[in-house]
mmCIF file of the N, C-alpha and C atoms, coordinates in Angstrom:
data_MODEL
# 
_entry.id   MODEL 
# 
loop_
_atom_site.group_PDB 
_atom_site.id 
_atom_site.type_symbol 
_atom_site.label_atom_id 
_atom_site.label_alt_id 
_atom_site.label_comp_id 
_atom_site.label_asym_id 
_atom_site.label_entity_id 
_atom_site.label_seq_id 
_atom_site.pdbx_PDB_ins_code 
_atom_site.Cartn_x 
_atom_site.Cartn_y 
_atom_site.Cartn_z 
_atom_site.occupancy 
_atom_site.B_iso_or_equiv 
_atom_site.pdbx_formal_charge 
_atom_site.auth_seq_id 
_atom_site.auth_comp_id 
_atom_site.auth_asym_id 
_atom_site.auth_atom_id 
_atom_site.pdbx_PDB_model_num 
ATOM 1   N N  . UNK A 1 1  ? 3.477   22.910 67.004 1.00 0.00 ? 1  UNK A N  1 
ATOM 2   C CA . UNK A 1 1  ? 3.332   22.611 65.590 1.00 0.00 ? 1  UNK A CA 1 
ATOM 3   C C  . UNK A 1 1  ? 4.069   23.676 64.776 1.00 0.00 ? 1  UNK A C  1 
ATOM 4   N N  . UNK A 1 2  ? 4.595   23.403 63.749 1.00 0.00 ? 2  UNK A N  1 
ATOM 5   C CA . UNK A 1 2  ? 5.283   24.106 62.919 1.00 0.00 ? 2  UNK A CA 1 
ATOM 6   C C  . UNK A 1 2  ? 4.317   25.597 62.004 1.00 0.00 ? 2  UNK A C  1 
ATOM 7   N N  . UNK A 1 3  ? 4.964   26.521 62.525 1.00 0.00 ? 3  UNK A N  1 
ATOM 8   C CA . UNK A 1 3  ? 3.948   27.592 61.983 1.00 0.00 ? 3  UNK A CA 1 
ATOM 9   C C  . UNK A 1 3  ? 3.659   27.161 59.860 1.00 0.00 ? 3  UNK A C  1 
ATOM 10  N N  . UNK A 1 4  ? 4.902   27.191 59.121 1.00 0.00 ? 4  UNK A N  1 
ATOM 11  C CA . UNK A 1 4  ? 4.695   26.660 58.066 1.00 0.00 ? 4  UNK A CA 1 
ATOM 12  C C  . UNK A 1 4  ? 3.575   26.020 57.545 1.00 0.00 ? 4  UNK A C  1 
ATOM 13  N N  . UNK A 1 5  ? 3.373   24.953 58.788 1.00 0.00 ? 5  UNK A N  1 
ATOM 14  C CA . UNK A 1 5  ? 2.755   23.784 58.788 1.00 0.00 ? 5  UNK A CA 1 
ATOM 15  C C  . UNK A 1 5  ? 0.992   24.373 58.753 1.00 0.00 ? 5  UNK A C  1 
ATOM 16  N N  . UNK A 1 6  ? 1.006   24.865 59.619 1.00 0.00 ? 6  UNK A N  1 
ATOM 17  C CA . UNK A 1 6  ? -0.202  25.507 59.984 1.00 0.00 ? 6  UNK A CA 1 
ATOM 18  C C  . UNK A 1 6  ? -0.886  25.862 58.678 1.00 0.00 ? 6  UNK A C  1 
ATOM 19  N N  . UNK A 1 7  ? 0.085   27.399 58.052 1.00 0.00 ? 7  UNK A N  1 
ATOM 20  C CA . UNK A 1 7  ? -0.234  28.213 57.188 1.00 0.00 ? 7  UNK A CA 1 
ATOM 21  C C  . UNK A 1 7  ? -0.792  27.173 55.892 1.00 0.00 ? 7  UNK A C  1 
ATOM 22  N N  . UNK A 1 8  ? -0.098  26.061 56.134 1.00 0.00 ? 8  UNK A N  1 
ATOM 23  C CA . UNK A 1 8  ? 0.139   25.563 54.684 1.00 0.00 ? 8  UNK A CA 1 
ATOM 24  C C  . UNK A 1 8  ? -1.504  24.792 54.823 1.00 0.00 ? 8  UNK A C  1 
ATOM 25  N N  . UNK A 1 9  ? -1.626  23.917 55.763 1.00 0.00 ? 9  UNK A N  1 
ATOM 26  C CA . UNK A 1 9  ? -2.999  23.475 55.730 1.00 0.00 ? 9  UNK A CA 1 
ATOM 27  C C  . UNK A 1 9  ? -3.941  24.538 55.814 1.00 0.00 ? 9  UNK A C  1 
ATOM 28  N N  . UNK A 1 10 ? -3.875  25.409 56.480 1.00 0.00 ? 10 UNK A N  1 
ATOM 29  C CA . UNK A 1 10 ? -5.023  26.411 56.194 1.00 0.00 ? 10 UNK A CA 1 
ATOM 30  C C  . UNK A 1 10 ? -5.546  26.509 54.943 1.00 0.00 ? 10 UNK A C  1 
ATOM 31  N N  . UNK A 1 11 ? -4.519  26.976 53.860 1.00 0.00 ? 11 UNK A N  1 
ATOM 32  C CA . UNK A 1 11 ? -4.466  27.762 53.029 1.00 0.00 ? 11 UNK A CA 1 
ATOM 33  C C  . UNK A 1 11 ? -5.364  26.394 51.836 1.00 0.00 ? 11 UNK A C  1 
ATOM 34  N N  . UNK A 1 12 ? -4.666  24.958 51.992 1.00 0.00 ? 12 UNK A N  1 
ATOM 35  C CA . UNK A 1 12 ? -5.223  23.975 51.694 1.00 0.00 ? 12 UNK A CA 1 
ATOM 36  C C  . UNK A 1 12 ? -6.857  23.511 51.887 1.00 0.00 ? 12 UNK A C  1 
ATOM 37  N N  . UNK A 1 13 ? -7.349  23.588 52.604 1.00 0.00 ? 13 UNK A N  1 
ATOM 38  C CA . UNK A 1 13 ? -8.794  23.829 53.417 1.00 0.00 ? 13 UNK A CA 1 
ATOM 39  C C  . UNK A 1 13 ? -9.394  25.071 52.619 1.00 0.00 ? 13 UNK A C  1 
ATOM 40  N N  . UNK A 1 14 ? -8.741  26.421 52.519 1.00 0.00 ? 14 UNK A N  1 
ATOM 41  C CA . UNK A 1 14 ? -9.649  27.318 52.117 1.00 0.00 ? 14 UNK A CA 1 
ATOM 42  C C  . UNK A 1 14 ? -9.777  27.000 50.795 1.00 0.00 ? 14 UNK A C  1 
ATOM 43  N N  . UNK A 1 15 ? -8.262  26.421 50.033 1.00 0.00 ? 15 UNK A N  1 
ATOM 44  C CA . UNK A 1 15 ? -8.682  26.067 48.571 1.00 0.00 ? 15 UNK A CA 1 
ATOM 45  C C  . UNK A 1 15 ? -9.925  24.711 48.476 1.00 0.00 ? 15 UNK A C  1 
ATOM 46  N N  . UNK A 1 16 ? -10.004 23.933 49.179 1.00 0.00 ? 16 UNK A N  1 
ATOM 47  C CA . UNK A 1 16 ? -10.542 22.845 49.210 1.00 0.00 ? 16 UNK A CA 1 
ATOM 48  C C  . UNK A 1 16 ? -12.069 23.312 49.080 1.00 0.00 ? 16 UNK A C  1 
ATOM 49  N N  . UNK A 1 17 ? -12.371 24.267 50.268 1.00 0.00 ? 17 UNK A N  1 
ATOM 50  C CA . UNK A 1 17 ? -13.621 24.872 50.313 1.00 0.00 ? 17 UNK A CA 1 
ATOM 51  C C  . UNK A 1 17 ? -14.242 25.661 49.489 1.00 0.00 ? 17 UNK A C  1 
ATOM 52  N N  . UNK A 1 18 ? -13.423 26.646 48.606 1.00 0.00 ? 18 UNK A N  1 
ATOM 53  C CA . UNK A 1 18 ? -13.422 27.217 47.768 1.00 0.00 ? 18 UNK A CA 1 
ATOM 54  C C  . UNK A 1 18 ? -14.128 26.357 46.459 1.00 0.00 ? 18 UNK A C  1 
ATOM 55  N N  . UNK A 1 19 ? -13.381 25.865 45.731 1.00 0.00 ? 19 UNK A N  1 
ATOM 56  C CA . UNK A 1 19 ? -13.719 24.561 44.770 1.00 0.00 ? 19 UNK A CA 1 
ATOM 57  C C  . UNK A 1 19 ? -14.672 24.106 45.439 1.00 0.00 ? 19 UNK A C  1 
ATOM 58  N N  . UNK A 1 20 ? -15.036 23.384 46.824 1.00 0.00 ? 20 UNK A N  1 
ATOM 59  C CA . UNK A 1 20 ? -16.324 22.857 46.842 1.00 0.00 ? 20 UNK A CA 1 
ATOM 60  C C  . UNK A 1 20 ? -17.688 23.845 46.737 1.00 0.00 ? 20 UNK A C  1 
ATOM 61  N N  . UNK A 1 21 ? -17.518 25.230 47.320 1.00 0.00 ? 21 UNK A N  1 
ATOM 62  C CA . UNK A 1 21 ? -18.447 25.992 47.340 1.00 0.00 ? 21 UNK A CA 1 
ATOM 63  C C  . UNK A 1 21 ? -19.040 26.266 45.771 1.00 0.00 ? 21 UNK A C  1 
ATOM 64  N N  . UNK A 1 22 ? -17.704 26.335 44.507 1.00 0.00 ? 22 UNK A N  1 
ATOM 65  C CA . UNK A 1 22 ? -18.102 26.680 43.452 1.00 0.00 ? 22 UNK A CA 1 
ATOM 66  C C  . UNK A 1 22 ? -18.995 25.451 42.749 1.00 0.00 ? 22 UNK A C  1 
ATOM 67  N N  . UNK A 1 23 ? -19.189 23.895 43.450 1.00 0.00 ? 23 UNK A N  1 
ATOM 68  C CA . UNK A 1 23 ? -19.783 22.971 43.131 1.00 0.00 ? 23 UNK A CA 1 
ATOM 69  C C  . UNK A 1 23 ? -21.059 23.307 43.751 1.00 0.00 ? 23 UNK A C  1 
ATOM 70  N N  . UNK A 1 24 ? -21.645 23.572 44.907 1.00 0.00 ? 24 UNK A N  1 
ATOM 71  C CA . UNK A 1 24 ? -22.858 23.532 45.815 1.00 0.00 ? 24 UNK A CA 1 
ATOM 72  C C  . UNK A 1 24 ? -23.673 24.106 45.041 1.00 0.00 ? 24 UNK A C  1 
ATOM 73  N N  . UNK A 1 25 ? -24.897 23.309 45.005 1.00 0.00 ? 25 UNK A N  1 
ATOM 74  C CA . UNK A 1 25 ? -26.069 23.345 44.061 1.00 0.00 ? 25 UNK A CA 1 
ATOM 75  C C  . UNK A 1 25 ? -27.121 24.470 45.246 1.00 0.00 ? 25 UNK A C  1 
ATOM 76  N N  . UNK A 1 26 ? -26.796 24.338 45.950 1.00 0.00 ? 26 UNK A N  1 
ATOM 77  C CA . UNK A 1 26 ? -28.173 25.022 47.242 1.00 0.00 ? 26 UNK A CA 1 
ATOM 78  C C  . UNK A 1 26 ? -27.819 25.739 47.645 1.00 0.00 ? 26 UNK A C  1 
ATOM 79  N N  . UNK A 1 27 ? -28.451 26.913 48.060 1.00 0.00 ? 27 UNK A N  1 
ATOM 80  C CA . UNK A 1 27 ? -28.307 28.163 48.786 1.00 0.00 ? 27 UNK A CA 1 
ATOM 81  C C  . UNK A 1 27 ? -27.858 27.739 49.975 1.00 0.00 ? 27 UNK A C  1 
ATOM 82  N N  . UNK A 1 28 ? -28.252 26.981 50.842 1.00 0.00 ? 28 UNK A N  1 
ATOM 83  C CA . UNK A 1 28 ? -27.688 26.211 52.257 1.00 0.00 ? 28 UNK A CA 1 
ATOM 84  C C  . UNK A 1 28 ? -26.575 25.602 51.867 1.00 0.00 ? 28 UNK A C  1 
ATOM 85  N N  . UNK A 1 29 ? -26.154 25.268 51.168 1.00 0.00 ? 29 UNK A N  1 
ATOM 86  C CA . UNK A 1 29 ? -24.649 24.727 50.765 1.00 0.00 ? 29 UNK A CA 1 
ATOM 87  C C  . UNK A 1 29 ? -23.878 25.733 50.386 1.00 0.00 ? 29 UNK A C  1 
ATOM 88  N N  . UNK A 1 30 ? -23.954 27.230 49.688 1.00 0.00 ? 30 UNK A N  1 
ATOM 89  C CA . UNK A 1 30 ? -23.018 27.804 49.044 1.00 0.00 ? 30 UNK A CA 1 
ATOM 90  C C  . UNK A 1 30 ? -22.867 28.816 50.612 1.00 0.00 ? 30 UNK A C  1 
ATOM 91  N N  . UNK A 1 31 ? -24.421 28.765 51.809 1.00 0.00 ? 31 UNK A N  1 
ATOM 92  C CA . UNK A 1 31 ? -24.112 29.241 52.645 1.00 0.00 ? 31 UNK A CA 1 
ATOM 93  C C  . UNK A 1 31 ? -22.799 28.995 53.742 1.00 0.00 ? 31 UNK A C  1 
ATOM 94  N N  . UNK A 1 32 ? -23.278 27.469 53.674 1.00 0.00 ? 32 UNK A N  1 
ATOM 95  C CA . UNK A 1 32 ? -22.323 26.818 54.527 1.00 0.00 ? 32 UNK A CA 1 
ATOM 96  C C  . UNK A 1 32 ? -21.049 26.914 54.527 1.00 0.00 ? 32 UNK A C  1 
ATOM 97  N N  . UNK A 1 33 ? -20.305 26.607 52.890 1.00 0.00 ? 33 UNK A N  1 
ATOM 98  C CA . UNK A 1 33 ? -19.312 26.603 52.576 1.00 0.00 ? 33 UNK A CA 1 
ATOM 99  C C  . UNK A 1 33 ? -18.376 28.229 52.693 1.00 0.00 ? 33 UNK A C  1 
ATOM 100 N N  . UNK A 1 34 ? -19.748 29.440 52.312 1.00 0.00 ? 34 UNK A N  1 
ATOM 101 C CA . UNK A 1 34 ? -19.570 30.681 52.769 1.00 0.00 ? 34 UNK A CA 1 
ATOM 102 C C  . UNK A 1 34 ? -18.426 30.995 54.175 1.00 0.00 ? 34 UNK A C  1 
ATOM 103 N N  . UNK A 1 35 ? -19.284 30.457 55.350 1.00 0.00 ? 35 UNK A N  1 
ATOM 104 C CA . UNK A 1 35 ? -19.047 30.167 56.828 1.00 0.00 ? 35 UNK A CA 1 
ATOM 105 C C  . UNK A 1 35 ? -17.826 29.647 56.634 1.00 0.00 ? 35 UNK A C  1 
ATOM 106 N N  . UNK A 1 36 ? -17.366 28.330 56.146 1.00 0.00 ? 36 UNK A N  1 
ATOM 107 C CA . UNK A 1 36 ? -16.521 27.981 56.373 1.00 0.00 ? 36 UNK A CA 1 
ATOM 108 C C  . UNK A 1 36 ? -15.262 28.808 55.841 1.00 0.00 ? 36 UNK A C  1 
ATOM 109 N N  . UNK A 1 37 ? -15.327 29.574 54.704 1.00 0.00 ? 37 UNK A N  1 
ATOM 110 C CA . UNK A 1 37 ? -14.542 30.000 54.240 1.00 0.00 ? 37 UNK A CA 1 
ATOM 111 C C  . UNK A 1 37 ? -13.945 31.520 55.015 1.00 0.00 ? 37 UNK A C  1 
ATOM 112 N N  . UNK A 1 38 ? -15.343 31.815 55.517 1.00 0.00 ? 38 UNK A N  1 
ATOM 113 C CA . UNK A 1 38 ? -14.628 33.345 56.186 1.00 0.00 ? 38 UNK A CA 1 
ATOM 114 C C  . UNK A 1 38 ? -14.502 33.166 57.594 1.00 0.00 ? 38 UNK A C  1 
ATOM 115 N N  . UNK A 1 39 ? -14.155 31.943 58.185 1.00 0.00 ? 39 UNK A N  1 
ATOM 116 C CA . UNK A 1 39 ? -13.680 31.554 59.482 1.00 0.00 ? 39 UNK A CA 1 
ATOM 117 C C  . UNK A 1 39 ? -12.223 31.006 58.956 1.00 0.00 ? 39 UNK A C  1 
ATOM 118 N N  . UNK A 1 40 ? -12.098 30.485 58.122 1.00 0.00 ? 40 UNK A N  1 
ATOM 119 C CA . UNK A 1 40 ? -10.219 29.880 57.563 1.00 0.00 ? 40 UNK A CA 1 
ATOM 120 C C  . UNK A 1 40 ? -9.779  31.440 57.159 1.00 0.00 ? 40 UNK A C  1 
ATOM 121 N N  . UNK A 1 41 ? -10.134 32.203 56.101 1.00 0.00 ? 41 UNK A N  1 
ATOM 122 C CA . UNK A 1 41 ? -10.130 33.261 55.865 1.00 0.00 ? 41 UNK A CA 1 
ATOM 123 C C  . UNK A 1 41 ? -9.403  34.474 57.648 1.00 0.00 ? 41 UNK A C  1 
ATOM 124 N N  . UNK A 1 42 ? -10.467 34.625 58.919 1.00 0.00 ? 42 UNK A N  1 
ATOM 125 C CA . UNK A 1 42 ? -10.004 34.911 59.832 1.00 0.00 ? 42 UNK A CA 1 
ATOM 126 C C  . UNK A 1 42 ? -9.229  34.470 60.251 1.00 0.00 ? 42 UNK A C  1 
ATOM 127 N N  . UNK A 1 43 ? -8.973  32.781 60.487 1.00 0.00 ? 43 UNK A N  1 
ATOM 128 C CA . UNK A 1 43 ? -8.192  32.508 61.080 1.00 0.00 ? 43 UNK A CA 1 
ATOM 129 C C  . UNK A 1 43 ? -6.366  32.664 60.552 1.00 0.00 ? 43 UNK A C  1 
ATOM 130 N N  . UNK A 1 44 ? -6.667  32.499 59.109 1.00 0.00 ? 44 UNK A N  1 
ATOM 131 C CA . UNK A 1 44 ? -5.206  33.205 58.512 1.00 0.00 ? 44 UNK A CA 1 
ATOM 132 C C  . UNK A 1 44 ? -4.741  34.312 58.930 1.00 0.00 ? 44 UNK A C  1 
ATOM 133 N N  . UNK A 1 45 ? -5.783  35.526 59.167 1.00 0.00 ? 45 UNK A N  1 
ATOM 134 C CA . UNK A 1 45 ? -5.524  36.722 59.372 1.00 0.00 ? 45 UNK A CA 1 
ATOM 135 C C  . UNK A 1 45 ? -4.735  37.176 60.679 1.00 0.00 ? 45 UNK A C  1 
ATOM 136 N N  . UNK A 1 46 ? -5.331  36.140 61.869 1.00 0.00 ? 46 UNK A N  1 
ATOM 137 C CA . UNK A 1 46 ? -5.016  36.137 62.938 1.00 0.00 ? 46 UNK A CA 1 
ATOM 138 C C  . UNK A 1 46 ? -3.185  35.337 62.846 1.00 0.00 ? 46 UNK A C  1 
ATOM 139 N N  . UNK A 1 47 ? -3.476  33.938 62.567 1.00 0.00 ? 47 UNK A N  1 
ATOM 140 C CA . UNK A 1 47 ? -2.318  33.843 62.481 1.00 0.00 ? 47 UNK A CA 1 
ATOM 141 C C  . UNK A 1 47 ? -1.130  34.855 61.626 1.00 0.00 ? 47 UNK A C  1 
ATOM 142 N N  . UNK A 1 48 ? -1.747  35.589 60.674 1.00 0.00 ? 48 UNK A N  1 
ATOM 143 C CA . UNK A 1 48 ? -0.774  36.903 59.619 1.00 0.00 ? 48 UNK A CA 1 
ATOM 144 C C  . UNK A 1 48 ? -0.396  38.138 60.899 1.00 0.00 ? 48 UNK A C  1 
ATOM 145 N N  . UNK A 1 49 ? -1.196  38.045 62.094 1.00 0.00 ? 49 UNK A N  1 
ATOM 146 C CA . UNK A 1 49 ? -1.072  39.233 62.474 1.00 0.00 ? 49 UNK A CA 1 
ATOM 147 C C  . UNK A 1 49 ? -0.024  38.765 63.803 1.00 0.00 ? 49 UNK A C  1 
ATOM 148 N N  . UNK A 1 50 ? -0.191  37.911 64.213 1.00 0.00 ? 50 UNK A N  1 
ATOM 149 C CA . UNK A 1 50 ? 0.565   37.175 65.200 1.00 0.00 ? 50 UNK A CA 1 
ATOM 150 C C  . UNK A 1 50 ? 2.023   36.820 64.830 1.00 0.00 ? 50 UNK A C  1 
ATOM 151 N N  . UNK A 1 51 ? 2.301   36.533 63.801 1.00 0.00 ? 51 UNK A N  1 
ATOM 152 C CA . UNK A 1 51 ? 3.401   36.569 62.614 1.00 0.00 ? 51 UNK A CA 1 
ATOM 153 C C  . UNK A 1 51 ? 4.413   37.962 62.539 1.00 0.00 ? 51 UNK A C  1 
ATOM 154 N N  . UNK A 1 52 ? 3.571   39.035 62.505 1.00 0.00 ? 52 UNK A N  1 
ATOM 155 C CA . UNK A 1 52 ? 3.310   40.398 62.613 1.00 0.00 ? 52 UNK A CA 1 
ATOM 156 C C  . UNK A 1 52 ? 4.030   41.357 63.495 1.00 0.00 ? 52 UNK A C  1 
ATOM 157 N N  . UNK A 1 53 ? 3.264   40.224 64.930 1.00 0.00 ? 53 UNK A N  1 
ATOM 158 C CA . UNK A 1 53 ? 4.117   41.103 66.036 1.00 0.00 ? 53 UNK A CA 1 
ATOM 159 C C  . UNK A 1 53 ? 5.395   40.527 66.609 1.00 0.00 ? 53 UNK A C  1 
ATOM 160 N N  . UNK A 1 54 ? 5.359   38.973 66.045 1.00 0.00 ? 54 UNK A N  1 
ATOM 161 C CA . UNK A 1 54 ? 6.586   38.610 66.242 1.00 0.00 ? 54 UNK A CA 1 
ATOM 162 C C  . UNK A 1 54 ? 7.666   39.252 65.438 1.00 0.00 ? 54 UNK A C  1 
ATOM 163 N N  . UNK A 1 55 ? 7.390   39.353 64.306 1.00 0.00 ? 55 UNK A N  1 
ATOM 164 C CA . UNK A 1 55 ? 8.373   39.992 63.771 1.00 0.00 ? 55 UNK A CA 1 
ATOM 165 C C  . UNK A 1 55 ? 9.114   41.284 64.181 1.00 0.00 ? 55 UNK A C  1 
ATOM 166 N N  . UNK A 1 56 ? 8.223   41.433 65.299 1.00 0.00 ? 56 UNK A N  1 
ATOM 167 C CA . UNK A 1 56 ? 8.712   42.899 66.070 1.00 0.00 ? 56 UNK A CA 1 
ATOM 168 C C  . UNK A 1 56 ? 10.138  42.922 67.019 1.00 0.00 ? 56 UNK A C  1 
ATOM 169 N N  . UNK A 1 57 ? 10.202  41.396 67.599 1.00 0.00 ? 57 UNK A N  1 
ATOM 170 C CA . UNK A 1 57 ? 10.572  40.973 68.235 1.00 0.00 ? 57 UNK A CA 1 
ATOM 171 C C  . UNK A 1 57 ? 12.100  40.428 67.844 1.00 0.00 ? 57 UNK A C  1 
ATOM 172 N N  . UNK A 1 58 ? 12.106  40.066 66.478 1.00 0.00 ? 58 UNK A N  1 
ATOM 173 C CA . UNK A 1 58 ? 12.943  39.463 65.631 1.00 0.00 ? 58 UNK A CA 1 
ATOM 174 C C  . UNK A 1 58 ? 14.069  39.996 65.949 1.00 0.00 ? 58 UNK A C  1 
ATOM 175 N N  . UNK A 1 59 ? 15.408  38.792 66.030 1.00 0.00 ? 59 UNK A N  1 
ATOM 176 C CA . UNK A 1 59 ? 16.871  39.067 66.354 1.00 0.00 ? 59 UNK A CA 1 
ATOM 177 C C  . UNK A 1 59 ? 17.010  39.773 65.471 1.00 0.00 ? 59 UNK A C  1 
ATOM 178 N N  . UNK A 1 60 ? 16.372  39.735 64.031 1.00 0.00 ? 60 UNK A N  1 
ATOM 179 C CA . UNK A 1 60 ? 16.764  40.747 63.169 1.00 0.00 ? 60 UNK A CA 1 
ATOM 180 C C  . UNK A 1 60 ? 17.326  42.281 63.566 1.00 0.00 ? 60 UNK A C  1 
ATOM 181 N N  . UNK A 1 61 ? 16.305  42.910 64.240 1.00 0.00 ? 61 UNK A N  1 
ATOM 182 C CA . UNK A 1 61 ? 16.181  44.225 64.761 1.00 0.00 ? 61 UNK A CA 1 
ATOM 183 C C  . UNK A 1 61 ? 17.183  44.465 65.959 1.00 0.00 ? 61 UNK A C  1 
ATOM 184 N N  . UNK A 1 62 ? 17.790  43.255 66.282 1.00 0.00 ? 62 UNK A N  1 
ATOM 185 C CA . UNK A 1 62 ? 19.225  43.590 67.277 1.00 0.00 ? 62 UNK A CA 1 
ATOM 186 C C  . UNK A 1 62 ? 20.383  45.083 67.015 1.00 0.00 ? 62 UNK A C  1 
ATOM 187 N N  . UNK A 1 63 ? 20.577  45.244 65.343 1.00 0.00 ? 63 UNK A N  1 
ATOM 188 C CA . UNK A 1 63 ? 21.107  45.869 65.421 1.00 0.00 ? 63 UNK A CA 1 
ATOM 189 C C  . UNK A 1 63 ? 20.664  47.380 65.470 1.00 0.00 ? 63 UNK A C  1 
ATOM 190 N N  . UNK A 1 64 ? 19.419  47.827 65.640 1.00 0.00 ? 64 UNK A N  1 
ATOM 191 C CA . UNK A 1 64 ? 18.669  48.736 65.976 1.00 0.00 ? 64 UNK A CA 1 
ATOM 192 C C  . UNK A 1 64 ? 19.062  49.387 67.370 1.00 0.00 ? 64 UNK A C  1 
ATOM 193 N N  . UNK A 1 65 ? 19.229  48.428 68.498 1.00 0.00 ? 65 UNK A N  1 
ATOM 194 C CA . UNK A 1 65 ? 20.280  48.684 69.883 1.00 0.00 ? 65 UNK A CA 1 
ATOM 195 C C  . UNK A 1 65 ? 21.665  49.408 69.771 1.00 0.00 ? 65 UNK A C  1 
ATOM 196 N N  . UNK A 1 66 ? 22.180  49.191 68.932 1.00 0.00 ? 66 UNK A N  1 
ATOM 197 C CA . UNK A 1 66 ? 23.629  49.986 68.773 1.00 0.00 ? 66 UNK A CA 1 
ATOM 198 C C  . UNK A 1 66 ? 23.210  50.952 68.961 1.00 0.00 ? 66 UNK A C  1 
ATOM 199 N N  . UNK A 1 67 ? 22.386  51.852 68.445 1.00 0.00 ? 67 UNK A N  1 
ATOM 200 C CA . UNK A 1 67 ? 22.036  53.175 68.371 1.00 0.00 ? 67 UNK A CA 1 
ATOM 201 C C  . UNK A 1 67 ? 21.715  53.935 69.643 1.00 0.00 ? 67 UNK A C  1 
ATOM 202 N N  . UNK A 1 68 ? 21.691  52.993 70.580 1.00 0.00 ? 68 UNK A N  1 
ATOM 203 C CA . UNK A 1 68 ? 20.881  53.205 71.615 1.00 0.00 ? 68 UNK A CA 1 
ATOM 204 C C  . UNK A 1 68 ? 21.842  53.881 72.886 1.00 0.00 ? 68 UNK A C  1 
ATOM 205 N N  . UNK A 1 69 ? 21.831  54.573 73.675 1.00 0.00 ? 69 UNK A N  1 
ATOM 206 C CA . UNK A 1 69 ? 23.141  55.297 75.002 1.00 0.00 ? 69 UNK A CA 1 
ATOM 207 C C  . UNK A 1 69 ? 22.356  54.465 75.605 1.00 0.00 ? 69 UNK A C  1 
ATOM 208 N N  . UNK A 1 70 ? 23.117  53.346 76.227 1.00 0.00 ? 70 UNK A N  1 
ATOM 209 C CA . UNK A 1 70 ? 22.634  53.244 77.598 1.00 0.00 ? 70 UNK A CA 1 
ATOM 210 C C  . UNK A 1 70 ? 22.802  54.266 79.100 1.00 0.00 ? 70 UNK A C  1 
ATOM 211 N N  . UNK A 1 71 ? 23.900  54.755 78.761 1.00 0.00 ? 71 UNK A N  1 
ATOM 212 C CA . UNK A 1 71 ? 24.086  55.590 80.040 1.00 0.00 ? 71 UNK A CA 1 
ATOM 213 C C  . UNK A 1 71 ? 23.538  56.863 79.587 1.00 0.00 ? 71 UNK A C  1 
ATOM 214 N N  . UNK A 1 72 ? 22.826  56.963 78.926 1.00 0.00 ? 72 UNK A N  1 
ATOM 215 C CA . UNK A 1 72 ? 22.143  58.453 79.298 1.00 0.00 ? 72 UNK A CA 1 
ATOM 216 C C  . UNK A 1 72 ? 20.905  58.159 80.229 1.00 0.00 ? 72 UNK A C  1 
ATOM 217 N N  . UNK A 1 73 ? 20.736  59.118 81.015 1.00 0.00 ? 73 UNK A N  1 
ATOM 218 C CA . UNK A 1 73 ? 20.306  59.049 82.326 1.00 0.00 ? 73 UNK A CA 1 
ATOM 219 C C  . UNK A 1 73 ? 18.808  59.391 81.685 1.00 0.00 ? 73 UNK A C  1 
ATOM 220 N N  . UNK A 1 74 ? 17.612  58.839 82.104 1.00 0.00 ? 74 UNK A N  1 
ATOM 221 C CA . UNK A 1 74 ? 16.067  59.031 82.084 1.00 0.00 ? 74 UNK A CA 1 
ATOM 222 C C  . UNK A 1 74 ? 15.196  59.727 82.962 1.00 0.00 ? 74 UNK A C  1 
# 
């Protein structure tokens, strides 16, 4: 699935939940909606951090290697 894709419904869901929580008349409802929100909430985070280390990885940072001797001995 398209990471975009992901982020974008997440982010959709937490707004969704959000607005519904600010409707919930009951303590068991503003709980619920609570829950739901700081599990979308984690799960962004996780996907932000996974994002994170890919970026570590990124062809970007290719030219970071130039710098590098291969033949110096270790």
């Amino acid at each position: 699935m398209d990471p975009e894709k992901v982020m974008e419904n997440l982010f959709k869901e937490l707004d969704t939940s959000l607005k519904a929580m600010g409707k919930a008349k009951t303590t068991e409802e503003k709980e619920t909606y609570s829950r739901i929100i700081k599990n979308l909430a984690e799960s962004s985070g996780v996907f932000f951090s996974a994002i994170n280390d890919m970026m570590a990885y990124s062809t970007d940072n290719l030219d970071d290697l130039d710098d590098i001797d291969i033949d110096e001995e270790y």
